[in-house]
Each structure stands twice: as C-alpha cells, then as structure tokens.
N, C-alpha and C positions, 0 to 999 in steps of 0.2 A: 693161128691159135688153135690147141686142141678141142678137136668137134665142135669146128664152127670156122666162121669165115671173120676175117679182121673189118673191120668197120671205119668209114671216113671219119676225119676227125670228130668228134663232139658227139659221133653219132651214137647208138643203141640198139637192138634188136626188137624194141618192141617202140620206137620213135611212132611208126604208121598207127600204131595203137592211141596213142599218147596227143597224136596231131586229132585224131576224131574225135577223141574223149575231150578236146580243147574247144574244138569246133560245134559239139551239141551244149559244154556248158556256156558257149559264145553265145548259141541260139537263144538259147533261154534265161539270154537277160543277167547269165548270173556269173559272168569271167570276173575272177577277182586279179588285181596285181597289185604290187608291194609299192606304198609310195613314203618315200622314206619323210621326218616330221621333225624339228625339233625341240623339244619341252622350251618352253619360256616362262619367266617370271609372273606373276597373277593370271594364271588361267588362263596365258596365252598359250599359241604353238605357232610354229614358224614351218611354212612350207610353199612350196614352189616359188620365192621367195619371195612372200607374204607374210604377214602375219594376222591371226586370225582366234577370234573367242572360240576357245575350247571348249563344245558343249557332248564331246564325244569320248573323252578317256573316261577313266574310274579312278582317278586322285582325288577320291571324293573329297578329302582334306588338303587337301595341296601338301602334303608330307613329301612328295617325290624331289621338293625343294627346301627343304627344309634345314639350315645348316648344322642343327644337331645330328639328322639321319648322315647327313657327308661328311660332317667332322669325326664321329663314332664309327663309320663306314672306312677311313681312311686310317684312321686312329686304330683299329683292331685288325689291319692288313699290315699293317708297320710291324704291331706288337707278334702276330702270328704268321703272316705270309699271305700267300695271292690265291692257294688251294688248302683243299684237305687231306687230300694225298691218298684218301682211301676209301670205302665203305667206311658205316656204321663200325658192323663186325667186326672189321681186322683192326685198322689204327685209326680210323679216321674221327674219332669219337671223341670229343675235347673237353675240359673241362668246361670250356665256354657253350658248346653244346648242350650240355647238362644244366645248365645255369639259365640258358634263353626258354629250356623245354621246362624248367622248374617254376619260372617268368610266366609262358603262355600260360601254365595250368593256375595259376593263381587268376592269370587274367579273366580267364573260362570259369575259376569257380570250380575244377575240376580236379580230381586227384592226378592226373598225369599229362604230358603232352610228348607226340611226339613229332619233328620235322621232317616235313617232304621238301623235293625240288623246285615243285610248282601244284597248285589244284587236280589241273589237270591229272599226273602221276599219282595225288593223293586219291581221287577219286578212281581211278582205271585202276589203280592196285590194291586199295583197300578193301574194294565190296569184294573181288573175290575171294579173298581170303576170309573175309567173314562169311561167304559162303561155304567156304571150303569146311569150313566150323564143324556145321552138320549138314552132311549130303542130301541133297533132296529137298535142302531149303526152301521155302516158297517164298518169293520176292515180288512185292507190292510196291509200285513207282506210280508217282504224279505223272500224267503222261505229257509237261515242259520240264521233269526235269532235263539240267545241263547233257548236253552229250557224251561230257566224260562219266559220268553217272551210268549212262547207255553204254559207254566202251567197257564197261567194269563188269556190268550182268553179262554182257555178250563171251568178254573174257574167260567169264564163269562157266558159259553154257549153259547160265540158266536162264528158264522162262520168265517173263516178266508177268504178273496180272500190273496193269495198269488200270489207275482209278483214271476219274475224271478230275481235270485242272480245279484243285482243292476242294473237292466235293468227296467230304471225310462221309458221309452216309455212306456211297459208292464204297470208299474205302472198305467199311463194316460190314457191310456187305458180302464184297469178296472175302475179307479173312475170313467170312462165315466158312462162306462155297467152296472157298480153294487153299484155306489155309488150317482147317481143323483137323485135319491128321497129317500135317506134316511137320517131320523133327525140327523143326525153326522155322519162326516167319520175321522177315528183314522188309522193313518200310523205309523206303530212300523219298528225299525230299529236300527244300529248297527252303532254307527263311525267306528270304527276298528272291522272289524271279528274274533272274538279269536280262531278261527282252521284254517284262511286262511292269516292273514294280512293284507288285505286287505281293501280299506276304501271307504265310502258313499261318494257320491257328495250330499253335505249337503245345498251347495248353491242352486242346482237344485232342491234337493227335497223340500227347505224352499219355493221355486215359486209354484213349482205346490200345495203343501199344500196350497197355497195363494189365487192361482186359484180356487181351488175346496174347500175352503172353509173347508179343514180337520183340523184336530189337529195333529202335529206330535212332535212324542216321540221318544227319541233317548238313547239308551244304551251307553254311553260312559265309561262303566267299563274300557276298554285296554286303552285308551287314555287317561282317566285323569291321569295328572301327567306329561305326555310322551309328548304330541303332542299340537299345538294351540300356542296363545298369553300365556305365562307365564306361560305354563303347562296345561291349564283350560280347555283342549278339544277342538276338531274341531269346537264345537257349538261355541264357541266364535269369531268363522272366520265368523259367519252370527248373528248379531246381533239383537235379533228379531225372528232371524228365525226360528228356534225350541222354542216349545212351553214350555217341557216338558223335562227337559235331566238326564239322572239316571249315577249315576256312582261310584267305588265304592274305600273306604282307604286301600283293601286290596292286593290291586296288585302295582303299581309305588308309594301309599302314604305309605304303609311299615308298617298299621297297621290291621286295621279290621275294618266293618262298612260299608256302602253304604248311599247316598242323591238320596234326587231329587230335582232339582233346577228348578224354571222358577217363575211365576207371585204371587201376593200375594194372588189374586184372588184363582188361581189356589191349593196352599197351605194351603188356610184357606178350601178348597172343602174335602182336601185330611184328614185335621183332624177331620173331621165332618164326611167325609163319605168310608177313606181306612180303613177296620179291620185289616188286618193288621200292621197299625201304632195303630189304637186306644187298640187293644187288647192285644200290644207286650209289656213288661218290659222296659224302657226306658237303652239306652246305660249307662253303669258304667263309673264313672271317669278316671277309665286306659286306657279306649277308646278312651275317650273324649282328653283328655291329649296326644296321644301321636299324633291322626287328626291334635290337634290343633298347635303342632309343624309341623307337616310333610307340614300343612298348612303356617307357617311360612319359612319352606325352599326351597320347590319344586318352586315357581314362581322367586327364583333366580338361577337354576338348568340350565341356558339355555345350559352352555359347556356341563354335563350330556346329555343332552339331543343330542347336537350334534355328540360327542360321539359314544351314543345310533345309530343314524340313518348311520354314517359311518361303524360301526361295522354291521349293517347289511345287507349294502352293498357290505362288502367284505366277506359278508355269504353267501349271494346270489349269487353272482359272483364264488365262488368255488363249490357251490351246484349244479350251472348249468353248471359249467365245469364238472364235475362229471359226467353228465346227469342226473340229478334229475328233474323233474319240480317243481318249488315252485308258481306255481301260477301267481295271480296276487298282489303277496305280497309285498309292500311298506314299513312297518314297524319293530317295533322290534320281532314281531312274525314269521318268515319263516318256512313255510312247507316244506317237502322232500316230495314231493307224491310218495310213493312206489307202493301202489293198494293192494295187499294181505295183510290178518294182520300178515299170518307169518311169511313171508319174511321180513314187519317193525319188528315184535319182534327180530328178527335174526339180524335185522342191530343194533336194540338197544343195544343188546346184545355185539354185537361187537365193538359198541363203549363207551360202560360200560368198556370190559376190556382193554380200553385204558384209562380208568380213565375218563370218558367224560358220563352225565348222561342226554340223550334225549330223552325225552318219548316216546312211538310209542302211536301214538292217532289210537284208532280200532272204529267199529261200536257199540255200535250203536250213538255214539261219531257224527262221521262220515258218511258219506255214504256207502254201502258197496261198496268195489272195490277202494275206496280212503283214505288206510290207511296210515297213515302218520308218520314219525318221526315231533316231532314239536319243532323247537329252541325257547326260548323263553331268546333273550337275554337281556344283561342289563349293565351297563354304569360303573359296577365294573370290571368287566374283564380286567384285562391288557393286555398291546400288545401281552405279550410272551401267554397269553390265549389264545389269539383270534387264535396268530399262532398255537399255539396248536388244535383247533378244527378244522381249515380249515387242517393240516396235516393228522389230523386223518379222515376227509370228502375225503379226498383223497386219502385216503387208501380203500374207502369204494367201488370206482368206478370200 
C-alpha cells in the first residue's frame, strides 16, 4: 500500500489506540455493548431468550405496534417504493412529504414544519445554522441539555453560557452579562428532560426570550405525543412562544423520524441554509406513512395519556417509599438515583431476574455520582404490570 505498510486481516493502524481507549472505558465501569431485543406485544421485549416488562424504551404509547402505523408503513412503500432516491433539493421531495410537513405543523399549531432523519441530525444541524443567522450569536443552554444540542453549538464554534438546570433567574442573569450586545441571543432547551423527567417552564422562558429579544428553541423529543393540548408538546401551552420546537416519531409516535416546527419564515431559512437537511437523502415512504398515521391517532390518545401520568405516579410514589430519590420528575420518565454505576448495574440486574427490564443510565450518560435506573413507562402496561414492577421496586429497598 502507498505510504504505508499493509496490515493483517481486520486490522487498522490506530487498533493499539483503540484497544486502551476500550481498556480505560472497561476501568471505569462504563464499556457499553450492543445486545440485540425484540419488540413484543404489551410492553414486552424478548431477549436472551426471555421475555421481560419493558420499563426501559420510549414507546411511550405503544404506537411502535400499532397496526395502523404498519398497515400505512407498508401501504405507502407499495404505492411509492422502499427510498427517496434523493435529497430535499434535487428530486427527493414528494408530494407526500409536503402533505406530512403541512400534518405536523397543524399538529404544533405552527405555520410550518419541516422533516429530519432522526433528533439527533435535527438538533446537530439546526443550531448551527441558526447560529450562522448572525455571527457572534451568543448562545444560552440548560446545562442537561441533550448532547445533540452540545454537538450542534460545538459544530458552530460557538460558546455556550450555560444556566443552571432550569434556574431561568440564572438564565436572566446571563442574557444580562453576556448577552446585551450581541447581534442575537439563542436559548436551547428541553420540555421534558430525558434522564430526569422533569420539565421547562416554557411560559416563563417564552417572557424572558421576549424581553431580551432572544430566539428560543425547544427540544420536545419526550413530550411529543405524551404531554400538551392533543399530544403536541408543552410548546403548545404558549402560543407564540417558542420560536423553534424539534421533536421527534421515534419515541410516543411509534415510528422513526424528527421535525422542527415553528414560522414559515423560519423554515424557508432552514432549507436554504441547514446542511443537514439540504445534504441528507429525503425520509422513505415507510417513514412517512407510518408519521402519518401515528399523526392521525395520538391527538385522540388523551385516556393513554392520562393513564400514562397516573402510572407514574404510582411509580414515584413506591420509588420514594423505597428510599430512592427520583428527582424533580413529573412525567413518564422516573429516575431511581442510585449514585454509583455499580451498584445501579446490580439493581438492574436484580430486577431483570424478576423479569422487569430497567436500564441503569451510567456516565458519561450522566453525571458521575448520579447513576441511575431509568423507567421509562408507557400507557400499555396493565394494572397487574404496573403491580408487578412497584412489587418488585419494593423488593429492592
């Protein structure tokens, strides 16, 4: 090979790199490996061939089974094919496309929407380019948000001031300090925390965004579907008031896929100047199709959803009989805060062989010191489940 030596099979030139970097995150408690699962009917999952109560995915609604999302999923791959053959820009842009993004924004209450491939991409490509807006932006983050949140300023190269975990004073604060002469100020944030439960005062942050003249963008991945007028997120409680809201079909819509919903304005900026969207393969019609259902059924889901918020009230309520703390969690996500990750591995563990499968969220997830089992429950569980996992939480104390 030129400038360079050929290498044994499978090997790499930076393999001796790759083997220490495995070996310190072995140390520290926090080596992750793939263990493959498979979806089953009521809040089951099938693996190592068990089966076992699923208190660890994000089908908050059980939509991932749903046979309208597979029948529409199936049904719109017949009618249009298995790709989209393109980007947005060039061909890839369908009338069906037009039709789900004209969908979401009704859903949102908003003038426009448009589709990404996943969260992830929506968030890593969008802030920058909302930074790119005006140079010199000064960019204001909740210091949980998500990490795609983090890959998106980083992308930007811009500085973060980071507030304090929803401490909007903190917030006001800074946009005083470090946000009064700069050509734009961008506030990134989370409705639902997805490792704490916990949620944004969206009304208060839509003022002071008002006040100080910022932009604010809002991650509603845990919330849509789950929480709000009709499903549509908290941003729907402040009309107006967030600018910018991302959120995503793979968790309460039950299929795959992420938006960003807000102004038309806003929208026509994002196709013209997100790479992200301009340079990504446009959603396939099994996508689109099964969105487009879970879009026709979530905003009459309200009993699911109440459900949903009872059942994890009487999760909470046994968690902290236990002595666990679960934070400041409100929603269908509940933490157990253990603190060590081996000690959560050990409780996971323990409640695996009860047939009960709960993730232990570790660092670098988390913070360290605050490792956590995390429920993530969902509106399919029947009672004798539910009793089943406050049983076995109470075995754990």
């Amino acid at each position: 090979m030129a400038g360079g030596k050929l290498q044994p099979d499978g090997a790499t030139p930076l393999d001796a790199q790759f083997i220490a970097a495995l070996d310190a995150i072995d140390a520290r408690g926090q080596r992750r490996r793939l263990d493959p699962a498979t979806i089953a009917p009521g809040g089951r999952i099938a693996r190592d061939g068990r089966q076992l109560l699923d208190y660890s995915s994000n089908d908050y609604l059980g939509l991932s089974q749903h046979p309208l999302l597979i029948e529409r999923a199936a049904e719109w791959t017949e009618l249009m094919g298995a790709g989209a053959g393109a980007s947005r820009l060039v061909t890839g842009t369908s009338e069906a496309h037009l039709a789900v993004e004209a969908k979401i924004a009704r859903f949102k209450g908003t003038e426009a929407a448009l589709l990404f491939a996943s969260g992830w991409q929506a968030n890593a490509a969008v802030i920058p380019a909302l930074i790119a807006a005006a140079p010199g932006m000064a960019v204001f983050t909740d210091r949980l948000i998500h990490a795609s949140m983090h890959a998106g300023c980083a992308a930007a190269g811009a500085r973060q001031h980071r507030f304090r975990h929803n401490d909007l004073d903190h917030l006001e604060d800074l946009l005083v300090a470090k946000g009064a002469d700069a050509p734009g100020r961008l506030i990134l944030t989370e409705s639902v925390f997805s490792m704490d439960g916990d949620v944004a005062d969206l009304s208060r942050l839509a003022d002071i965004a008002q006040r100080h003249d910022a932009f604010l963008f809002v991650d509603e991945a845990h919330a849509t579907g789950v929480l709000g007028p009709e499903g549509g997120g908290l941003s729907k409680l402040v009309p107006g008031g967030v600018d910018l809201a991302m959120g995503t079909f793979s968790k309460a819509m039950g299929s795959f896929g992420a938006y960003v919903a807000g102004s038309k304005l806003v929208c026509d900026y994002l196709v013209n100047a997100c790479g992200g969207f301009i340079f990504s393969t446009a959603p396939p019609p099994a996508v689109l199709g099964a969105i487009d259902a879970s879009l026709d059924l979530v905003p009459s889901m309200d009993g699911d959803r109440a459900r949903l918020t009872a059942t994890a009230e009487l999760v909470r309520a046994a968690l902290r009989s236990a002595g666990f703390d679960c934070g400041l969690s409100t929603t269908q996500i509940v933490p157990a805060i253990v603190g060590e990750a081996e000690a959560t591995l050990a409780l996971s563990a323990q409640l695996a062989a009860q047939g009960i499968l709960a993730a232990a969220i570790r660092p670098p997830t988390v913070s360290v010191g605050t490792s956590r089992l995390r429920f993530a429950l969902r509106s399919t569980h029947g009672a004798e489940d539910v009793a089943r996992l406050i049983e076995a939480i109470g075995s754990l104390a």
